[in-house]
C-alpha positions in Angstrom: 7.4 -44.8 5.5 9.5 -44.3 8.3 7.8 -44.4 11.9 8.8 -42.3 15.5 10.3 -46.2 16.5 12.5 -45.4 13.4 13.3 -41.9 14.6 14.0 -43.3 18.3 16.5 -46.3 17.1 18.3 -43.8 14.9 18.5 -41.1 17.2 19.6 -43.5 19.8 16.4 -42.7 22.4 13.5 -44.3 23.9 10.0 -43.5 21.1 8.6 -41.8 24.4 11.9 -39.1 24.3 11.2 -38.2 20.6 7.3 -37.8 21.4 8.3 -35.2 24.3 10.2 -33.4 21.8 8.1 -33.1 19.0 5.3 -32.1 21.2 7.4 -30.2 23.7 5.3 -30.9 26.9 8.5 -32.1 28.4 12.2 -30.4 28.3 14.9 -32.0 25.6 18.3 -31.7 25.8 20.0 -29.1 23.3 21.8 -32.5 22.2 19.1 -34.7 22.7 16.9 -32.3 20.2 19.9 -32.4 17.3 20.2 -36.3 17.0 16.0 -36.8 17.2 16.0 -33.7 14.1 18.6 -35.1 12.1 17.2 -38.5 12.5 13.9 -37.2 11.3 15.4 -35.1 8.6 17.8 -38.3 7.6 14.7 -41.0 7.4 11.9 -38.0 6.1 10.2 -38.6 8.8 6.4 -36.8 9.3 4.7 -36.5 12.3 0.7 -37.7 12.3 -1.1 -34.6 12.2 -4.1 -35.4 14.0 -2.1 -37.2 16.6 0.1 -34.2 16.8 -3.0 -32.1 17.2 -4.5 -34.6 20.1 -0.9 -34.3 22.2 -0.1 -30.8 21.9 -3.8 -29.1 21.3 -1.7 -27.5 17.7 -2.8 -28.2 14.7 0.4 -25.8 13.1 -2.0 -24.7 10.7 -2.5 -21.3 9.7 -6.2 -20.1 8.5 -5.6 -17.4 5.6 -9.0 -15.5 4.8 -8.8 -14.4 1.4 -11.9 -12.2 -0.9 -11.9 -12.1 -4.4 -14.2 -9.7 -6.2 -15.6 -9.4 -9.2 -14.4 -5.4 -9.5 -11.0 -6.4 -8.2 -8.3 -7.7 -9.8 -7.2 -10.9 -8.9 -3.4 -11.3 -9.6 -2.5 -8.3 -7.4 -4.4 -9.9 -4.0 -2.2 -13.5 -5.4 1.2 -11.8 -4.8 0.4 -11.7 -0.9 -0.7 -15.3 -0.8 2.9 -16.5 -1.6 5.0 -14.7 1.2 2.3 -16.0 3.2 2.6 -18.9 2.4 6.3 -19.0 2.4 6.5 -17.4 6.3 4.3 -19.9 7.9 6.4 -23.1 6.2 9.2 -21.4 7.6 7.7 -21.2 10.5 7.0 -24.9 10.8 3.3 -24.2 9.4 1.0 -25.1 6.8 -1.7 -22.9 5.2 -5.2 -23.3 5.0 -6.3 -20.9 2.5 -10.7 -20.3 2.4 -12.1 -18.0 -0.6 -16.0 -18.9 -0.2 -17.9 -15.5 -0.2 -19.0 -15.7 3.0 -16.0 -15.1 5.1 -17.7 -14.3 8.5 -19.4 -17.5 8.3 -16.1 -19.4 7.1 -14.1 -18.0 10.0 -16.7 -18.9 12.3 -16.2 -22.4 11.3 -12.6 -22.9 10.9 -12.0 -21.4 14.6 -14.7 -22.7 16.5 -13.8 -26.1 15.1 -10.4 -25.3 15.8 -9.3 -26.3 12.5 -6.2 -23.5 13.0 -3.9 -22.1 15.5 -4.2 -19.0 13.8 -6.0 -16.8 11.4 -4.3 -14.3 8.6 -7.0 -11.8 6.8 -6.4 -10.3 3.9 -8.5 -7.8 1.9 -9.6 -6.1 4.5 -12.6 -3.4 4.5 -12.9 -0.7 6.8 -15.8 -2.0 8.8 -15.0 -5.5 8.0 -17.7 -8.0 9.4 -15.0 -10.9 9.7 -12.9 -8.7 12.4 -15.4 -8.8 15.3 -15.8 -12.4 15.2 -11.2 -12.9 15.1 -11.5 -10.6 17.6 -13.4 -12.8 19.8 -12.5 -16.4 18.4 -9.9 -18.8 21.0 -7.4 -18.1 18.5 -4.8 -14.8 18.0 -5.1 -13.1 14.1 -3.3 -10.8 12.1 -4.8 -8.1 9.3 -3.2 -7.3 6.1 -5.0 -4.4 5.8 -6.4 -1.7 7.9 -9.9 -1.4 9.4 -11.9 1.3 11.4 -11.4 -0.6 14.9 -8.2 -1.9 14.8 -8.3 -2.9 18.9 -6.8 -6.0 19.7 -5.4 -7.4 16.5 -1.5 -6.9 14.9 -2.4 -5.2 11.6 0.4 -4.2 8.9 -0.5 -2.4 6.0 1.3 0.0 3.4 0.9 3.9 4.6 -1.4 4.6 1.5 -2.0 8.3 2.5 2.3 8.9 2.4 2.5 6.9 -0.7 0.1 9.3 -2.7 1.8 12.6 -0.9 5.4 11.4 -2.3 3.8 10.9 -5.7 2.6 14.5 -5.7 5.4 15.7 -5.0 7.9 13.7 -7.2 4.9 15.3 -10.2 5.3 19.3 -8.6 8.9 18.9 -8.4 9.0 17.9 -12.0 6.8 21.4 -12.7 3.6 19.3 -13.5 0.6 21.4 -12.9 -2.7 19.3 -14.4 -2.8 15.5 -13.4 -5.4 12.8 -14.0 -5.6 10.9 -10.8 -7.2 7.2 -11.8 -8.4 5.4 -8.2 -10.2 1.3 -8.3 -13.5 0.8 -9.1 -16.2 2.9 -7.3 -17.5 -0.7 -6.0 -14.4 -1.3 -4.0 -14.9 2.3 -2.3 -18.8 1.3 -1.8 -17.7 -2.7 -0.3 -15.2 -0.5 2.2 -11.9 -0.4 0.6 -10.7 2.3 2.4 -7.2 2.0 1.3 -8.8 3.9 -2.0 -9.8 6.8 0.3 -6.6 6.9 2.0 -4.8 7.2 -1.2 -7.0 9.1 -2.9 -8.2 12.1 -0.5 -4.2 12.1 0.7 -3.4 13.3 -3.5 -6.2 15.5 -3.9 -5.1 17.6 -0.3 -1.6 17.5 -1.4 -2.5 18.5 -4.7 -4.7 21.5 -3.1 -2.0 22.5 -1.2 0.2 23.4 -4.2 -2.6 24.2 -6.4 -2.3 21.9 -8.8 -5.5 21.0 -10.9 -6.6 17.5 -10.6 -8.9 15.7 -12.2 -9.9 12.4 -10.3 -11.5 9.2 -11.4 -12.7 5.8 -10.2 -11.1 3.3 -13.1 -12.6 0.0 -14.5 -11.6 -3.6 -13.6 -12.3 -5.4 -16.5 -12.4 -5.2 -20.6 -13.5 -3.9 -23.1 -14.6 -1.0 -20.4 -10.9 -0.5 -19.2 -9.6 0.2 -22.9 -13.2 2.7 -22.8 -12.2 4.3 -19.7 -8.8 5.2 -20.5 -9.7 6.8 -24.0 -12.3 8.7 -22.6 -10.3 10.1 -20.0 -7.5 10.7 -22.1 -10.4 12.7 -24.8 -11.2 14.9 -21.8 -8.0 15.8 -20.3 -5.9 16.5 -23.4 -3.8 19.8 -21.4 -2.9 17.3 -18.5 0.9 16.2 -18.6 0.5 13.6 -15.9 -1.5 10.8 -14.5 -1.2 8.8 -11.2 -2.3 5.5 -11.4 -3.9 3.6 -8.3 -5.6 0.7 -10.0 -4.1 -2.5 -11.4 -5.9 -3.3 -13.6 -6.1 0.0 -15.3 -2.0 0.5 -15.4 -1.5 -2.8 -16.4 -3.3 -2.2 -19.8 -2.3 1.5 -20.3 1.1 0.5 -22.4 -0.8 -0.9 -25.1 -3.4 2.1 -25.0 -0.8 4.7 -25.1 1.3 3.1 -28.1 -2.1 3.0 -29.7 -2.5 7.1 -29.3 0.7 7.6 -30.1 1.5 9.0 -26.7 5.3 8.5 -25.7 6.4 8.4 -22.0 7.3 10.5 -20.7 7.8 12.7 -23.6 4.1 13.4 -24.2 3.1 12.4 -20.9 4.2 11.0 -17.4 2.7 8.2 -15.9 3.7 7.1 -12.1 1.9 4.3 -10.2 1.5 2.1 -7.3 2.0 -1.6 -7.9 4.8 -3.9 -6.4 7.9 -5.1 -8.5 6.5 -8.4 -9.2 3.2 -7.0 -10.5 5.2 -4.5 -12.8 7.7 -6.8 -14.3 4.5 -9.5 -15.0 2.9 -6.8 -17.1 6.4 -5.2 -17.9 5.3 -1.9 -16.9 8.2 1.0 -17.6 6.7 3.2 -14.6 7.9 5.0 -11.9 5.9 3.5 -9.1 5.3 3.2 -5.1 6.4 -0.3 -4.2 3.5 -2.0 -2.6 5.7 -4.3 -0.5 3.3 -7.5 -0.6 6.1 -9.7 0.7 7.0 -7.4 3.3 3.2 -7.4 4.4 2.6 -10.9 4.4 5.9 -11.6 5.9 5.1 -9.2 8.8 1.3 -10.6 9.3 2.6 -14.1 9.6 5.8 -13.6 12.1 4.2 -11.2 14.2 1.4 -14.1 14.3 3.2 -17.2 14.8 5.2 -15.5 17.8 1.6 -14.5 19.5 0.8 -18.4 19.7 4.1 -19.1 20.4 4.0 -16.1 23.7 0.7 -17.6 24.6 -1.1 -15.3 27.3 2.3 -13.8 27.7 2.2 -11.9 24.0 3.1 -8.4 23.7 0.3 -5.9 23.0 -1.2 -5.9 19.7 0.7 -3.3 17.0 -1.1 -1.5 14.2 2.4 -1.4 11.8 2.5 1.1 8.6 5.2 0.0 5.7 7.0 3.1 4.6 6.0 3.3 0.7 9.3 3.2 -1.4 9.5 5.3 -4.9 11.0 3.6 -7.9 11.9 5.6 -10.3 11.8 4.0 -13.9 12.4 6.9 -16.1 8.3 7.7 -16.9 8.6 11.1 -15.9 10.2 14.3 -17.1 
């Protein structure tokens, strides 16, 4: 295993010089800095963490708060932990990712042991009791996800209300005039999802406005009551001609429902949804859908992150940042 003696001789500098530059308490020269990399990318060379931690007060660790629930459905909250993941290594960081229940109480004790340089939340609820605490912990955070107070945190999330409006429309245009509107489980609504709101009351005032008759639901997260749910609602609203779908787990299981009514989409019915291109081509759904943009998100969360420890006391002011949704248009409607 190669040792920062190694990295000196090769580089041609004193063990002192490559210490200054992989700590940067002391200014390198532009040359200086190439040889000492390329020697350390030529001999693999990894740097002690905890000695790094002890000379430059970094542990280059990120802290990524993650909540999995029960009524939630798991493999849609996964896609965000990749680009996460991918941002902070290219960012010269690692990830430690905590999923205990209690997150207030985990973020308590990975920052005031200063186990991180920084802290990424995701699944965050509107009056979410892990945000007070980031807001007051030594280090800087980002939100995926938007909560009531958003003061003095960088928080990125998809515009929710705009997605559902441009749904709407793309259904009116079409000369739909009855639509089944599935949201997540009531629980997630309860727990302070308010993304579900956001989407939800944004399609029911669109669809007010243009008079459209729509019939809302909260959908199920797991079977057999998903299959239930769907033929019930489908029983009930045998004169709609559409459905918007705002639940994962619900869309992903609609194909085989459908096939097993008989329905054809979008002949007998058109279906549109909101789920990213990853998610859709895992369950290969054929519907037009809002892209989600979980890389996009994740990407944002951590580079807008990683340059407020960089900036120090010098960061810019915090910025509450909406993705524009993006419609994709596979052919489900008619």
């Amino acid at each position: 295993m190669a040792t920062i003696g190694d990295v000196a001789k090769a580089a041609g500098v004193s063990r002192s010089t490559v210490s200054y530059a992989l700590s940067g308490k002391r200014a390198i020269s532009g040359e200086t800095r190439e040889r000492i990399e390329e020697a350390i990318r030529e001999l693999g060379f990894t740097p002690n963490a905890g000695a790094r931690a002890l000379a430059t007060s970094q542990t280059k660790v990120i802290g990524l708060l993650v909540q999995f629930f029960r009524d939630e459905f798991s493999p849609a909250m996964l896609q965000y932990v990749l680009p996460i993941s991918d941002a902070a290594r290219e960012a010269g960081y690692d990830i430690l990712m905590v999923t205990e229940d209690d997150g207030p109480r985990a973020l308590k004790r990975i920052t005031d042991s200063d186990m991180v340089d920084g802290v990424v939340l995701l699944n965050v609820a509107e009056h979410d009791a892990r945000v007070p605490l980031l807001r007051g912990a030594r280090q800087p955070g980002a939100l995926v996800g938007m909560p009531h107070d958003t003061e003095g945190l960088d928080v990125f999330d998809l515009d929710f209300g705009e997605a559902a409006r441009m749904l709407v429309d793309h259904l009116h245009e079409l000369g739909h005039r009855e639509i089944v509107l599935i949201s997540p489980n009531e629980h997630v609504i309860t727990r302070g999802g308010a993304y579900v709101w956001r989407f939800r009351n944004a399609a029911l005032e669109r669809g007010a406005r243009y008079g459209l008759r729509m019939h809302s639901y909260y959908g199920e997260s797991q079977q057999p009551a998903i299959t239930e749910a769907w033929n019930r609602i489908l029983d009930e609203r045998p004169t709609a001609t559409a459905v918007i779908v705002h639940n994962d787990a619900m869309i992903a299981a609609l194909p085989p429902v459908l096939n097993a009514r008989g329905v054809e989409v979008p002949r007998d019915l058109s279906v549109v949804g909101i789920f990213s291109e990853d998610f859709g081509r895992l369950f290969s759904l054929p519907y037009t859908a809002i892209e989600t943009s979980p890389d996009k998100l994740g990407r944002a969360a951590v580079q807008a992150l990683v340059q407020r420890m960089r900036d120090g006391e010098g960061a810019a002011a915090p910025v509450v940042r909406f993705i524009a949704p993006e419609l994709t248009d596979r052919g489900s409607t008619r």
